[in-house]
C-alpha positions as CSV (number, residue, x, y, z in Angstrom):
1,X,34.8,43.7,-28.1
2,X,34.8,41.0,-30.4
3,X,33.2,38.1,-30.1
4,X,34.7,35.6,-32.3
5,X,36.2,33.0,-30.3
6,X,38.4,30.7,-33.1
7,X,40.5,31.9,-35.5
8,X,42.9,30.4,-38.1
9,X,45.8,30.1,-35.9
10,X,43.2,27.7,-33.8
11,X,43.6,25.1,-36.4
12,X,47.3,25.3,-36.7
13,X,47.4,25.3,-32.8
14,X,45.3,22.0,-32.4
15,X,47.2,20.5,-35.3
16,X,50.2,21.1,-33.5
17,X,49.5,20.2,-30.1
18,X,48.0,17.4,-31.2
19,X,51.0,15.8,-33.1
20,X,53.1,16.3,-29.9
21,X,50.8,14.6,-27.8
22,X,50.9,11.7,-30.3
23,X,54.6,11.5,-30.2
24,X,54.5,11.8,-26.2
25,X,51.7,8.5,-26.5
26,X,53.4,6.1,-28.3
27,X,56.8,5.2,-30.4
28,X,54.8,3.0,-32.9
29,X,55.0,4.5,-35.9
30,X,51.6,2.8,-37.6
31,X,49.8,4.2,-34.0
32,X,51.6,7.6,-34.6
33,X,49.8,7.2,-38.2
34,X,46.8,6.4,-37.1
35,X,46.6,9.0,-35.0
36,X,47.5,11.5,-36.9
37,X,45.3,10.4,-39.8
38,X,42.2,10.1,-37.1
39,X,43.1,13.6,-36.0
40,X,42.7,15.4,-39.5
41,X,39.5,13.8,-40.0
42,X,38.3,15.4,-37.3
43,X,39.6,18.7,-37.5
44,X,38.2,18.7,-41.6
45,X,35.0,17.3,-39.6
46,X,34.4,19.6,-36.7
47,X,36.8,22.6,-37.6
48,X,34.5,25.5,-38.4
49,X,33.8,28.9,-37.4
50,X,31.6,28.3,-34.5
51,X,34.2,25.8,-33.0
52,X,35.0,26.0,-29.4
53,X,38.8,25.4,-29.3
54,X,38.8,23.8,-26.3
55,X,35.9,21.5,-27.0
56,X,37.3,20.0,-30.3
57,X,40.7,20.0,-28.0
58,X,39.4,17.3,-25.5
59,X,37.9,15.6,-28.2
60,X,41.0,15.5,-29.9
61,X,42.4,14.0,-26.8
62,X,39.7,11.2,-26.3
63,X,40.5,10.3,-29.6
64,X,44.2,10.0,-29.6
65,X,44.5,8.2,-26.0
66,X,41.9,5.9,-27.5
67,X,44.0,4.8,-30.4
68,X,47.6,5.1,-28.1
69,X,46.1,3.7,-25.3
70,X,48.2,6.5,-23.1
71,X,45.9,7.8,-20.9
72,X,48.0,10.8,-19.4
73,X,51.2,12.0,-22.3
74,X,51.9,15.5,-19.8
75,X,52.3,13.0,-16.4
76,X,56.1,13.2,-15.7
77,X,56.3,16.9,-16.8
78,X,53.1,17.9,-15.1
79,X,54.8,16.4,-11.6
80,X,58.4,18.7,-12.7
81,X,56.2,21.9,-13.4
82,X,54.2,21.0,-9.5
83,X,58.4,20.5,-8.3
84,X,59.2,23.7,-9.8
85,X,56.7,25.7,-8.7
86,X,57.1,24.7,-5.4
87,X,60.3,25.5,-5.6
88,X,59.9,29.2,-6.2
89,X,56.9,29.4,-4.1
90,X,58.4,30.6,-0.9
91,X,60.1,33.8,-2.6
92,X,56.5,34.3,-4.1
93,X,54.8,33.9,-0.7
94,X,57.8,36.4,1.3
95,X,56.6,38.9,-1.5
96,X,53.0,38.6,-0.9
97,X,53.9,39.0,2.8
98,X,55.5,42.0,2.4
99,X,52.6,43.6,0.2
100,X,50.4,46.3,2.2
101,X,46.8,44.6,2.9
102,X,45.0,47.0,0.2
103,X,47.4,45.3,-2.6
104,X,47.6,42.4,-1.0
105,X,44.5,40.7,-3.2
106,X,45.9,41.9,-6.4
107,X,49.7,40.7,-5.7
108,X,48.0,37.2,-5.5
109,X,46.3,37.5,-8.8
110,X,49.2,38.9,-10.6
111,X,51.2,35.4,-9.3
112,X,48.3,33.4,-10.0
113,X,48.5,34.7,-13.3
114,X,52.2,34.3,-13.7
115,X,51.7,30.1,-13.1
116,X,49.4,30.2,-16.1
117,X,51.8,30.8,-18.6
118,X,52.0,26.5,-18.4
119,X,50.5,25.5,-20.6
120,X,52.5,23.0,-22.9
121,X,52.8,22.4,-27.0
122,X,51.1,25.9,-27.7
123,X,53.4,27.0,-30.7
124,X,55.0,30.3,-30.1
125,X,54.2,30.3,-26.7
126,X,57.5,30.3,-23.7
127,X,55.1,28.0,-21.0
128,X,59.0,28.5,-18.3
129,X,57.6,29.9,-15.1
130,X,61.1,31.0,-14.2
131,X,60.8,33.3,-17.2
132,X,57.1,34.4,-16.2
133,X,58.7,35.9,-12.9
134,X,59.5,39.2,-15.2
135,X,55.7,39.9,-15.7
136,X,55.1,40.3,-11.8
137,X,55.8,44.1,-11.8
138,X,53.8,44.5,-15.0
139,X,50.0,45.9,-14.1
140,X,47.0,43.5,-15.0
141,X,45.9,44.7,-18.2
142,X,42.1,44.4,-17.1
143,X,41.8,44.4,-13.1
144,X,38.7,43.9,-11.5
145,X,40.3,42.9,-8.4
146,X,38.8,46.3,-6.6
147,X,35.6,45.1,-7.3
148,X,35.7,41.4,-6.7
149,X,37.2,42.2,-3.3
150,X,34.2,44.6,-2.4
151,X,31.9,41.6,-3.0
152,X,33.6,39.2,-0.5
153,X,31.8,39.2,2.8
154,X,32.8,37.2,5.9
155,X,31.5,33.5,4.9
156,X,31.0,34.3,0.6
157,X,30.4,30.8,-0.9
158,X,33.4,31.7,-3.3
159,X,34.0,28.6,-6.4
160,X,37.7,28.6,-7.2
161,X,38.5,27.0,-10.6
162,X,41.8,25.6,-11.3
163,X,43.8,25.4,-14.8
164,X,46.7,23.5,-15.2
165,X,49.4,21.3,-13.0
166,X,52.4,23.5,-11.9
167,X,50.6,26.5,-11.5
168,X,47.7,25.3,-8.9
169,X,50.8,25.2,-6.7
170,X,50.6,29.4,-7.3
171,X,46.8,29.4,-6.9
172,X,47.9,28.3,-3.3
173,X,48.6,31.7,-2.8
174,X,45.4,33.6,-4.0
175,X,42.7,31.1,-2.2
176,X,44.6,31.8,0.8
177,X,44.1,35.4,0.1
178,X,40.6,35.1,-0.4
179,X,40.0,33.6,3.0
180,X,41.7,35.9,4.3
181,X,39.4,38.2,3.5
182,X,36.6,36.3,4.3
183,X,35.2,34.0,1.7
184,X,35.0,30.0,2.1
185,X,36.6,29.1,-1.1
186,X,35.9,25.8,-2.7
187,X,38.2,24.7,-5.0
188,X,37.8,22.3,-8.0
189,X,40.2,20.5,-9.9
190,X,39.8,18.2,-12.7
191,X,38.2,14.8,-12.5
192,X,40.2,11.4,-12.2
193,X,41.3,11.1,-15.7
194,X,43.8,13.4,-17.8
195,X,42.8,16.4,-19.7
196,X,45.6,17.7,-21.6
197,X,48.1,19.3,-18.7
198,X,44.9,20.5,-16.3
199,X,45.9,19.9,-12.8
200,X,43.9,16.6,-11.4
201,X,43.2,15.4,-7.6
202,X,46.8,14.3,-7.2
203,X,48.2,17.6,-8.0
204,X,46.4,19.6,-5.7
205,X,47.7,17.5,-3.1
206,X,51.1,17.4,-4.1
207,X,51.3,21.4,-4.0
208,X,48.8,21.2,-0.6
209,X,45.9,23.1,-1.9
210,X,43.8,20.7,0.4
211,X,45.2,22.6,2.9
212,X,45.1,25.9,1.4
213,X,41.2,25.6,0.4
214,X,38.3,25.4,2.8
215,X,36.9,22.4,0.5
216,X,38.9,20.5,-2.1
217,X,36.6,18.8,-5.0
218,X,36.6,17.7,-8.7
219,X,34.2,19.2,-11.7
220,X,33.1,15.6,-12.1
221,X,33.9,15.4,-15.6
222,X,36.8,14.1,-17.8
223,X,36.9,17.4,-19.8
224,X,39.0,20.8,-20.4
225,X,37.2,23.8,-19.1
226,X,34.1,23.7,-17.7
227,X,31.6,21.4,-19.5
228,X,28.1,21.4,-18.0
229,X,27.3,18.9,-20.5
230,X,29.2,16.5,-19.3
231,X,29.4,17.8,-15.7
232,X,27.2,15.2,-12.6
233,X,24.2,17.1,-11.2
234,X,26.2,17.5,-7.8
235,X,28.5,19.7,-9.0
236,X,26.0,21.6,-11.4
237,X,24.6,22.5,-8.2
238,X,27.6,23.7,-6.5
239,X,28.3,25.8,-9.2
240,X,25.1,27.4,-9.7
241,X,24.8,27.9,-6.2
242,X,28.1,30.0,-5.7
243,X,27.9,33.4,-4.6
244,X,31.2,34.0,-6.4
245,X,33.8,32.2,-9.1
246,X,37.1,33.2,-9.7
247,X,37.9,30.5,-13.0
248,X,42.1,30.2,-14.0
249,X,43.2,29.8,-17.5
250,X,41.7,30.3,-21.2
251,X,39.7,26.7,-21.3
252,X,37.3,28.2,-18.5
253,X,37.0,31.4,-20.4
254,X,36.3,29.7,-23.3
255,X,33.9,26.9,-22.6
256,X,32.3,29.2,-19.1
257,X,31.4,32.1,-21.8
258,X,29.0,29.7,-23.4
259,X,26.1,30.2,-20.8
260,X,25.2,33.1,-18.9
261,X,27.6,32.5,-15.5
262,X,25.5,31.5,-12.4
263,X,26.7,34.9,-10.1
264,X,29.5,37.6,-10.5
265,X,32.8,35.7,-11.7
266,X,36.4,36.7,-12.5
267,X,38.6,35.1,-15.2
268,X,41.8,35.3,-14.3
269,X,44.4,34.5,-17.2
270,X,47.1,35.1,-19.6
271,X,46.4,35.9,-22.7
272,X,48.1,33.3,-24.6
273,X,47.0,33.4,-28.3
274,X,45.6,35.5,-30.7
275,X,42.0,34.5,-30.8
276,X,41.7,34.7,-26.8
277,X,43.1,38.4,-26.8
278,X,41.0,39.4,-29.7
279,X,37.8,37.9,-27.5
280,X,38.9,39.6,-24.6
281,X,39.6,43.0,-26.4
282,X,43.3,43.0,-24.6
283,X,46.9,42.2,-26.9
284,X,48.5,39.3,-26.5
285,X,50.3,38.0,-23.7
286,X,48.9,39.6,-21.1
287,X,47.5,38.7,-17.2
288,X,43.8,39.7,-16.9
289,X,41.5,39.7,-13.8
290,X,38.4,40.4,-15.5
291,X,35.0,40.9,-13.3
292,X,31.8,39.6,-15.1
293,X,28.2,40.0,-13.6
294,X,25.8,37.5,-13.0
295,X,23.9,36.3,-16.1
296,X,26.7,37.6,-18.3
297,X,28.2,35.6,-21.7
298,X,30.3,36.5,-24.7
């Protein structure tokens, strides 16, 4: 496996996400500039080899809704990708419903795979669910879902980290699974304010994960990924007192892999970009479920 976790196409990435999220933020041209101009001084600042993409990513975004003043650029297409996905839901659920109970658990991984192909302004990169629906026959590419389901005992304090808007509505699906089965799944969305497309308080309720979940919370901090850094105590705690964590989408893999995770923990993703799939040892574009023991990092 290799380790490296940014590559060159990272900076072309962040560069180009970020000048569509200026564009989104404001039609004055001399803010556009600004912002633009801010941005590159960053990237020649904190662009390097041992970057985290995701880190420099949100900082990226504090700095360009400081100087816009937009606080959220993704809102009216994050509440279309929640629409959507609701919209295909039911045909998603009748298939999980007619899946044998042995399958059942990896059906619901496989869709909650699917909903992460959302994931706007990555360049090269087809974020329409409808077109994602293709991959659901496909096998996951690493499956740990065997495994993971052999640790969840009747009353398993289970963490359930979402990604993005749109495709929480999906996750729906999978933490219902996982109480079926037993565990008392906490989910975690986002804190109050916008990061990137990352599905926030309001989303989850929109696409009823409050009633899907045992226990609906936030991380607690304004950040992509998971950031212990910036993350309150309380939810420190929480997390290091799970006795499982499933974590959606390539910001948790790459911020999570950091520290050694807290107890056994599955990323479940799609492997978007290059970098990601050359970290992960898989090609590109590809749904994962990959099983980590406790006290493991990249």
């Amino acid at each position: 496996m290799i380790t490296l976790k940014v590559g060159s196409r990272c900076g072309y990435c962040l560069l180009h996400r970020g000048y569509n999220m200026i564009k989104l933020s404001t039609d004055d041209e001399a803010k556009r500039f600004e912002a633009m101009d801010a941005m590159l001084t960053l990237m020649g600042t904190d662009f390097g080899p041992d970057t985290i993409p995701s880190i420099l990513g949100n900082d990226r975004g504090v700095l360009i809704t400081r100087i816009t003043g937009c606080q959220d650029p993704y809102k009216e297409r994050k509440i279309k990708e929640n629409e959507l996905a609701l919209s295909i839901l039911p045909s998603l659920k009748a298939r999980l419903d007619e899946t044998e109970d042995d399958e059942k658990l990896r059906t619901a991984i496989k869709i909650a795979c699917l909903g992460n192909v959302i994931d706007y302004d990555l360049p090269e990169v087809n974020a329409n669910l409808e077109d994602a629906l293709e991959f659901l026959d496909n096998p996951l590419y690493i499956d740990g879902t065997d495994e993971l389901k052999s640790m969840i005992k009747e009353g398993t304090n289970l963490l359930y980290l979402t990604d993005n808007a749109g495709e929480i509505a999906l996750d729906t699906l999978l933490v219902k699974e996982l109480r079926r089965l037993g565990a008392r799944v906490t989910v975690a969305v986002k804190n109050g304010a916008p990061a990137l497309n990352d599905a926030l308080m309001e989303d989850a309720l929109m696409v009823g994960m409050d009633e899907a979940a045992d226990e609906l919370i936030t991380t607690g901090a304004d950040a992509i990924g998971i950031r212990l850094d910036l993350s309150p105590q309380w939810f420190i705690d929480r997390y290091n007192k799970a006795d499982l964590i499933v974590a959606k989408g390539m910001a948790n893999w790459e911020t999570m892999t950091e520290n050694p995770v807290p107890c056994p923990t599955m990323y479940v993703f799609r492997t978007k970009c290059e970098p990601v799939a050359m970290a992960v040892g898989t090609p590109e574009n590809q749904s994962i479920a990959y099983l980590v023991e406790k006290g493991w990092k990249l």
